[in-house]
C-alpha positions as CSV (number, residue, x, y, z in Angstrom):
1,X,-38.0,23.9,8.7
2,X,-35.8,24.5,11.5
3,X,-32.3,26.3,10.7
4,X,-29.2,23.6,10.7
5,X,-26.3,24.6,13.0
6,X,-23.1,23.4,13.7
7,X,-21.3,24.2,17.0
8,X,-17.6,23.3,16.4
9,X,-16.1,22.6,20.2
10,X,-19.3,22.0,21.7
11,X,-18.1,19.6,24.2
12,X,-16.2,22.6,25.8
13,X,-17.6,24.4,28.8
14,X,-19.0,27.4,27.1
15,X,-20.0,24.7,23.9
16,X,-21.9,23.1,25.9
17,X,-24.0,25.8,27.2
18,X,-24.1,27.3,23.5
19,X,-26.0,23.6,22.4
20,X,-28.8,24.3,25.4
21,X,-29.3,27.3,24.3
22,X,-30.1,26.4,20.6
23,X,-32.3,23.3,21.3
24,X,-34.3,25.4,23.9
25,X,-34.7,27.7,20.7
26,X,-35.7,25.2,18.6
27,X,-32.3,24.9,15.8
28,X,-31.6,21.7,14.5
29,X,-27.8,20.9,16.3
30,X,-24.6,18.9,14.4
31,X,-22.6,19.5,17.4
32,X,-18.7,18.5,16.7
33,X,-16.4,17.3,19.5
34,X,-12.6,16.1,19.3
35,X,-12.4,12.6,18.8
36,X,-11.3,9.7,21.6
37,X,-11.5,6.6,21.9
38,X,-13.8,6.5,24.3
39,X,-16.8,8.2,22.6
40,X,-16.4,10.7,25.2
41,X,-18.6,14.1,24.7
42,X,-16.8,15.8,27.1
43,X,-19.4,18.4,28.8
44,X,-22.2,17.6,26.3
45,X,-22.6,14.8,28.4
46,X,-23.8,16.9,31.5
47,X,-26.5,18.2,29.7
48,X,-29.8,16.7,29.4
49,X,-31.1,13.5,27.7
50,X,-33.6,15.5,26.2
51,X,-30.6,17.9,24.8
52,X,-28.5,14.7,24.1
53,X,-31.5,13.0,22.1
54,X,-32.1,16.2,20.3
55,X,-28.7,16.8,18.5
56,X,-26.5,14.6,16.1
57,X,-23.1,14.5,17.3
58,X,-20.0,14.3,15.1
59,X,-16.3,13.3,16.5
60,X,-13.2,15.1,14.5
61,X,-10.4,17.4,14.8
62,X,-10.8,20.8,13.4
63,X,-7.5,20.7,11.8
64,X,-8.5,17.8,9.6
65,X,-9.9,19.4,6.6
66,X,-11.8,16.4,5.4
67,X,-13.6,16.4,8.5
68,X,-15.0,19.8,8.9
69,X,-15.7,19.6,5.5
70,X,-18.0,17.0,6.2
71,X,-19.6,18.7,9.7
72,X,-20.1,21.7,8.0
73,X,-22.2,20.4,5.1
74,X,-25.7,21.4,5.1
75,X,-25.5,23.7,7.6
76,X,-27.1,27.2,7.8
77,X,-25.0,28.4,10.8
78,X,-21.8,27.8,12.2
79,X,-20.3,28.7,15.5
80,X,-16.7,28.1,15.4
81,X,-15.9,27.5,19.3
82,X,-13.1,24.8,19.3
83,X,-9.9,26.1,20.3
84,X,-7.0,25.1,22.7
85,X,-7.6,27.3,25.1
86,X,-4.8,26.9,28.3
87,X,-2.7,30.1,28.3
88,X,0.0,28.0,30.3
89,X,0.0,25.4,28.2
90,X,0.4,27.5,25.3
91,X,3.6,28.1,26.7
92,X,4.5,25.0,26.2
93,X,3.0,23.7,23.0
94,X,2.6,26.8,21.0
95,X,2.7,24.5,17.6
96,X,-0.5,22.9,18.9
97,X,-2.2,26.3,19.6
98,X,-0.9,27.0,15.6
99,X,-2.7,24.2,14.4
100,X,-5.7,24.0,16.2
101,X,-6.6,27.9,16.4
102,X,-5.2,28.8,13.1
103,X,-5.0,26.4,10.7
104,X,-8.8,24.6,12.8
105,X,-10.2,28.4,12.2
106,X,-8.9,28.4,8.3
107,X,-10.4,24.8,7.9
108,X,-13.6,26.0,8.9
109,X,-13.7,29.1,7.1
110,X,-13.1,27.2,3.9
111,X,-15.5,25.4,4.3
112,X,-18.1,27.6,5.3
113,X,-17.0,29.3,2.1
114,X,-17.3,26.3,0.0
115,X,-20.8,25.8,1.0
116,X,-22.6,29.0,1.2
117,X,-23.5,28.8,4.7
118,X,-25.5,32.1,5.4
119,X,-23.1,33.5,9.2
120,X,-20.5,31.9,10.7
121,X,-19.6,33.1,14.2
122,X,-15.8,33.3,15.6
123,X,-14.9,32.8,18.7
124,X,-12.5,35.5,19.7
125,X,-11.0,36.3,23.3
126,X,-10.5,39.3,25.5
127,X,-6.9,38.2,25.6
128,X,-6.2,39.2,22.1
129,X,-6.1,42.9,23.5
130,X,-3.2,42.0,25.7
131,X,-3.1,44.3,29.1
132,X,-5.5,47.3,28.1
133,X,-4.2,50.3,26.7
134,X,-7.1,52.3,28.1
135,X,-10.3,50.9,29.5
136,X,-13.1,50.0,29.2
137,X,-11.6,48.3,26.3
138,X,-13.4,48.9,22.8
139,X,-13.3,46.7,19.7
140,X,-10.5,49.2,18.3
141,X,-8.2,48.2,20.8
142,X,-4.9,47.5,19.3
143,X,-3.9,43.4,19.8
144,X,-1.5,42.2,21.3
145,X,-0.2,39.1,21.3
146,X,0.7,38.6,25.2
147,X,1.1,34.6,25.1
148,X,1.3,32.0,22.4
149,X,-2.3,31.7,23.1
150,X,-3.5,35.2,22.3
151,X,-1.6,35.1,19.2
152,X,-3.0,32.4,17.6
153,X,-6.4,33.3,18.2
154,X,-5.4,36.9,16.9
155,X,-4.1,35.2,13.8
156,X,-7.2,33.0,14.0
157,X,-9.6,36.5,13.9
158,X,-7.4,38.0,11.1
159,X,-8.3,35.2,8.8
160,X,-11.6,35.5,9.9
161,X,-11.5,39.2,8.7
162,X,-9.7,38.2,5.5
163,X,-12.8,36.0,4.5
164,X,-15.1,38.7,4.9
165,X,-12.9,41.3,3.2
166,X,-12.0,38.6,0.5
167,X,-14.7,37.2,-0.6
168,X,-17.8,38.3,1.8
169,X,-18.2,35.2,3.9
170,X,-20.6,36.3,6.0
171,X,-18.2,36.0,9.3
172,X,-19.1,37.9,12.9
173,X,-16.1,37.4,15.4
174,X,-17.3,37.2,18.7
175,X,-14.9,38.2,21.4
176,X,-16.0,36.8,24.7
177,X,-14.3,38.4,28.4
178,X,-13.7,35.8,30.8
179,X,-16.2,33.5,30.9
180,X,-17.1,31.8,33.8
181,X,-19.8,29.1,35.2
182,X,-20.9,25.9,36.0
183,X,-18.8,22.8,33.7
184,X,-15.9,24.8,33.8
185,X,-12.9,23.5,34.5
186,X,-10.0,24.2,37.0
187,X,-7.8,25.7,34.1
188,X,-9.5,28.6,35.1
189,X,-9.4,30.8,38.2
190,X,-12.8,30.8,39.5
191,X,-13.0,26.8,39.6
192,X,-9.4,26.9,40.9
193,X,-10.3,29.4,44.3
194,X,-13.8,27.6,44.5
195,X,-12.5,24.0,44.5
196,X,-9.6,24.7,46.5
197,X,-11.8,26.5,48.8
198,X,-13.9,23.6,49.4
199,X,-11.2,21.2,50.3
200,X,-7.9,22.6,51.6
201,X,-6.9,25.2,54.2
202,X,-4.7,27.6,52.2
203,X,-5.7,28.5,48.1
204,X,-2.8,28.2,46.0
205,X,-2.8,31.2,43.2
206,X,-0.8,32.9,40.9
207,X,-0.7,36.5,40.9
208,X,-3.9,38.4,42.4
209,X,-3.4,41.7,41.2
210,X,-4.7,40.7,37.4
211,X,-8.6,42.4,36.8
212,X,-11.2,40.4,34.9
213,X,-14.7,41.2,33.4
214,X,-16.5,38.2,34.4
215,X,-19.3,37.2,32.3
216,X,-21.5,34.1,33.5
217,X,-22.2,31.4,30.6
218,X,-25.6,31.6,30.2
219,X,-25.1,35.3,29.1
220,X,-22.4,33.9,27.2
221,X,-24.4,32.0,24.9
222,X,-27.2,34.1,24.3
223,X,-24.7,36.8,23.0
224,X,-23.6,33.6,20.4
225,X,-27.2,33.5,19.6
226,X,-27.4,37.3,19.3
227,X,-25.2,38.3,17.0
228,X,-26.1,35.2,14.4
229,X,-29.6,36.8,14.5
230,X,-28.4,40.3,13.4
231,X,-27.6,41.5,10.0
232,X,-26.2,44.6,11.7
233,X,-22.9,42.5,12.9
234,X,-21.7,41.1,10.0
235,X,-17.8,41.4,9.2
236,X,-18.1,43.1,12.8
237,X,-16.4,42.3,15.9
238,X,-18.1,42.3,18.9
239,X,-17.4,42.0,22.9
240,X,-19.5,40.1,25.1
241,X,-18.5,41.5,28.7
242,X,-19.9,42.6,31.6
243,X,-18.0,45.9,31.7
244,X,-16.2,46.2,35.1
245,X,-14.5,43.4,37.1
246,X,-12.6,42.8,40.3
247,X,-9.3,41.8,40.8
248,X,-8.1,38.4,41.5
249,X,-7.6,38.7,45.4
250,X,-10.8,41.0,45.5
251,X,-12.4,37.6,43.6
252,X,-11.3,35.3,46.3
253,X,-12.9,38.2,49.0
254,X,-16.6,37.8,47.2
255,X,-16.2,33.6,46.7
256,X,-14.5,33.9,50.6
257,X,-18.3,36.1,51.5
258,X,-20.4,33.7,49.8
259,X,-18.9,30.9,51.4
260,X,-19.4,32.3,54.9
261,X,-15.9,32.4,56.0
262,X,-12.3,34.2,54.9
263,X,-10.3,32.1,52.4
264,X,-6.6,32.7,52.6
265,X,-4.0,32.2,49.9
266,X,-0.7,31.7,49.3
267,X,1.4,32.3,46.2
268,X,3.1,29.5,44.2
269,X,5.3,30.7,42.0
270,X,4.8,28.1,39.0
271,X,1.3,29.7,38.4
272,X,2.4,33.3,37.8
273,X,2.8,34.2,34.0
274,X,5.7,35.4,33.1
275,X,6.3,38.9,33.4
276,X,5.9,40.2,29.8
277,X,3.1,37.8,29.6
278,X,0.5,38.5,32.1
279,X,-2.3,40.3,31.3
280,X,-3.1,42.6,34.0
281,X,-6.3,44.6,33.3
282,X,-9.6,43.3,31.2
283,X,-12.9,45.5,31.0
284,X,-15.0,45.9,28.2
285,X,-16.9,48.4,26.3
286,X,-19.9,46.4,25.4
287,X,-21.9,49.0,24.0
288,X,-21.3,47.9,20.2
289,X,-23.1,44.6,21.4
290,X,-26.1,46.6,22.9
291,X,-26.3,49.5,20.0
292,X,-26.1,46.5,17.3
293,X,-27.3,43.3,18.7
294,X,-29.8,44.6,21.7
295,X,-27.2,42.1,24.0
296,X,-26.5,43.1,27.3
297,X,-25.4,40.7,30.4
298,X,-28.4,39.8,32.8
299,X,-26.5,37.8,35.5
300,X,-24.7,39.7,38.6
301,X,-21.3,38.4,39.6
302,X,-22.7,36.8,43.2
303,X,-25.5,35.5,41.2
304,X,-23.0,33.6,39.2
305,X,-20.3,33.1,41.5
306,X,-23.4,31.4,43.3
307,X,-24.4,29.0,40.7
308,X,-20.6,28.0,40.2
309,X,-20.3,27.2,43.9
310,X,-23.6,24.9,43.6
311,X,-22.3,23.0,40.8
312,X,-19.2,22.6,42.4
313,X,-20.0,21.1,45.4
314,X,-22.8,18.9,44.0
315,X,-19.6,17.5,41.2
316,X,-16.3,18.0,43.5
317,X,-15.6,14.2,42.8
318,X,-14.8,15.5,39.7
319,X,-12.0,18.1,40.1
320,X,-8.7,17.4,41.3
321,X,-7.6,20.2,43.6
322,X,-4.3,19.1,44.3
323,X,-3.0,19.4,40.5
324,X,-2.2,22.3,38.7
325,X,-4.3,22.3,35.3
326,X,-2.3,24.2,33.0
């Protein structure tokens, strides 16, 4: 019988992905997305109908005990990816980044607890290191918590810990860098320069000094898959990175090359961090994933960059350019 997972965000961008990937591989999929109105599925529904047909789909909000009670029932896996994730926004509704990525994380913990469920996998972030102390950046790193954002999710991966350390529920936190690919949205940067690239004269950024390890979301995903197959990770963090990056202006250079033409930008001030904020330097040490989990990213950054571009331009109905998505 075919293992029972739950994906918790799996309408998210990387979510999505993460479903795909454990259909292909033949898991039985409870995927879980925030509840609407409109029965929307958020990026599930750019998948397949094969994938779609293939997976029971649950509506809730993780910080409703009752209901990830429920989702988490009868399940041999869970990957706990729902999270507010907008580090501007965070500046602006920290108390929703509380209850979602803390008190969402401790809901789920519980009840993986409560029913026995044999690995659940957190979903960390690079930006819990804040700007790196030394690089590349190992999984001793000290955290920092840079933004309301970062600190919830490093108060997220310290109850995460506490489980493990409490009372041995098997937990792996799984700290993706800067995921990027196609579905994702223009909160990010790559979507943003790619976007505007496609439709205005001039890009519109924040600060493009910042350096990112870019990982594409195929690569992503199979790290997910990785380290719930391993024995060797559990209680363990683990980085999912590429292990160099560029900056942000040498970023808009490589999508500028691809594109066959220069793309240049101009600075607007309401999308630069504040100062104490901004995280200016990301690379990771993956070799913990490689050593433990026989993970390592297959998919170059033009090979990525490429596939973002393609999606882009065949869904740019879909992205506003002209609004900043905080």
């Amino acid at each position: 019988m075919a293992k029972k997972v739950l994906v918790t965000g799996a309408g998210g961008f990387i979510g999505s992905h993460l479903v795909e990937l454990l259909v292909h591989e033949g898991y039985d999929v409870r995927a879980f997305v925030h509840y609407n109105a409109n029965s929307n599925w958020y990026n599930l529904e750019k998948t397949s109908q094969k994938v779609l047909d293939s997976i029971e789909i649950m509506a809730g909000d993780v910080a409703d005990a009752f209901a990830v009670d429920k989702a988490v029932a009868g399940c041999d896996f869970v990957f706990h990816l729902a999270a507010l994730i907008g580090i501007p926004y965070s500046y602006l509704a920290p108390a929703a980044y509380v209850a979602t990525n803390v008190t969402g994380t401790l809901n789920v913990l519980e009840a993986c607890r409560r029913h026995g469920v044999e690995r659940m996998l957190q979903t960390s972030t690079s930006e819990t290191y804040g700007t790196a102390q030394y690089v590349p950046i190992d999984e001793k790193h000290p955290s920092v918590g840079q933004s309301p954002y970062s600190a919830t999710k490093i108060a997220a991966d310290k109850m995460a810990e506490s489980f493990w350390l409490s009372f041995e529920t098997p937990v792996t936190i799984v700290r993706p860098f800067n995921t990027y690919g196609p579905r994702q949205s223009m909160r990010a940067v790559i979507p943003t320069i790619i976007v505007q690239a496609l439709t205005k004269g001039e890009l519109t950024l924040g600060s493009l000094d910042p350096v990112r390890d870019l990982t594409f979301v195929k690569d992503t995903a199979r790290g997910f898959l990785a380290a719930a197959k391993s024995e060797k990770v559990i209680g363990e963090v683990i980085n999912l990175g590429v292990g160099d990056g560029p900056s942000i202006g040498e970023l808009v250079e490589r999508i500028g090359r691809l594109l066959g033409r220069e793309l240049p930008v101009g600075q607007d001030p309401a999308r630069v961090r504040p100062k104490g904020s901004e995280v200016m330097r990301l690379i990771s040490d993956n070799s913990k994933a490689l050593r433990l989990m026989d993970w390592r990213p297959e998919v170059s950054l033009d090979e990525g960059l490429q596939a973002t571009i393609d999606y882009i331009e065949q869904h740019l109905k879909e992205f506003k350019a002209d609004i900043y998505a905080v």
